[in-house]
N, C-alpha and C positions, 0 to 999 in steps of 0.2 A: 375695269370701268370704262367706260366708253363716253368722251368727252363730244360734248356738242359746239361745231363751229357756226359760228353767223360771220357770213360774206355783204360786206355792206359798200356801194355805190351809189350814185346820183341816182339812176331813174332805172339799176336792176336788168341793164339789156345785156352791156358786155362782159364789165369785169369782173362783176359780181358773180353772173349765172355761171364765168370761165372758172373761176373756183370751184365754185358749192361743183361743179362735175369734175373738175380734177382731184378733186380730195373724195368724191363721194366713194370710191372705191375702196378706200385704206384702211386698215383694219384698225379697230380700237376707234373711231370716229363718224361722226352723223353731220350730215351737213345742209346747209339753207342757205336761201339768200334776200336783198332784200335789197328797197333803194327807200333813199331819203326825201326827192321829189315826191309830191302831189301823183305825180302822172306816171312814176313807176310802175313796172310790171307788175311785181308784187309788193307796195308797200309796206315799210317796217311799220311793227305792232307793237304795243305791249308785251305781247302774248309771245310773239318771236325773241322779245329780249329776253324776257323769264324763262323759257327753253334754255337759251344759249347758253355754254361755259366759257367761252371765250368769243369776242368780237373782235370782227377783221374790219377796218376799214379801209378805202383805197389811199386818201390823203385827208393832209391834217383838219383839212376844210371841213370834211363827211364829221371827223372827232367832234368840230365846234359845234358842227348844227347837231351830234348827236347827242351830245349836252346840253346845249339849248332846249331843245323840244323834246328829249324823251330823258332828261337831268333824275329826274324823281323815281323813274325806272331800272336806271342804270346800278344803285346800290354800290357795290364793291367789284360787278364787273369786271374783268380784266377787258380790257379795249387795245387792239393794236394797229397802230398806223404803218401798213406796210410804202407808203408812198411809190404808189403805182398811179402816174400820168393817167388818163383820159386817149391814151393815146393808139389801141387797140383796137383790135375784130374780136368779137365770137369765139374763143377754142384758138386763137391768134399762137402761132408755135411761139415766138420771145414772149409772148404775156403768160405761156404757160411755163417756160425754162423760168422768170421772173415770179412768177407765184410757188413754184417748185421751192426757192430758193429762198423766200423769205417768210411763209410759212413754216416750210417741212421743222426750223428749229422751235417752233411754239408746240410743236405736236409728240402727241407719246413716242416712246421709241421702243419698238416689236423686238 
């Protein structure tokens, strides 16, 4: 069964999109991303949550507003706070050893 991740960040540029490609390779898994600002790349949806089997977010702040505004959406969701700073590039090599390492134990094992 092939488990679907959502990568969730503020506005969808760094942390998020460093995920959904670090993970999009690995087998047993499908992966997206998305931000919680207005002005994100790709804004999270409805439609994005109902897809997802598990949600990533970067910090506990992204968790509040994602109960806040998408509460009724959310169901039984599993939601995980990986607390990962704001603090990164793009494909950033520690943001990728740092998602390697707090991810890889929520995901199936091959």
């Amino acid at each position: 069964m092939t488990r679907k991740l959502l990568f969730i960040c503020s506005r969808n540029r760094l942390r998020s999109p460093t995920a959904e490609q670090v993970f999009a390779d690995r087998g047993g898994v499908e992966t997206a991303s998305a931000g919680l600002s207005p002005d994100a790349e790709n804004p999270l949806t409805p439609e994005l949550l109902a897809w997802a089997d598990i949600v990533f977010v970067m910090e506990r702040a992204h968790r509040t507003k994602l109960s806040a505004v998408f509460g009724k959406w959310l169901g039984d969701k599993r939601v995980v706070c990986l607390d990962i700073p704001d603090d990164y590039a793009f494909m950033e090599p520690r943001l990728v050893v740092l998602l390697e390492a707090r991810v890889s134990r929520h995901l199936p094992s091959h």
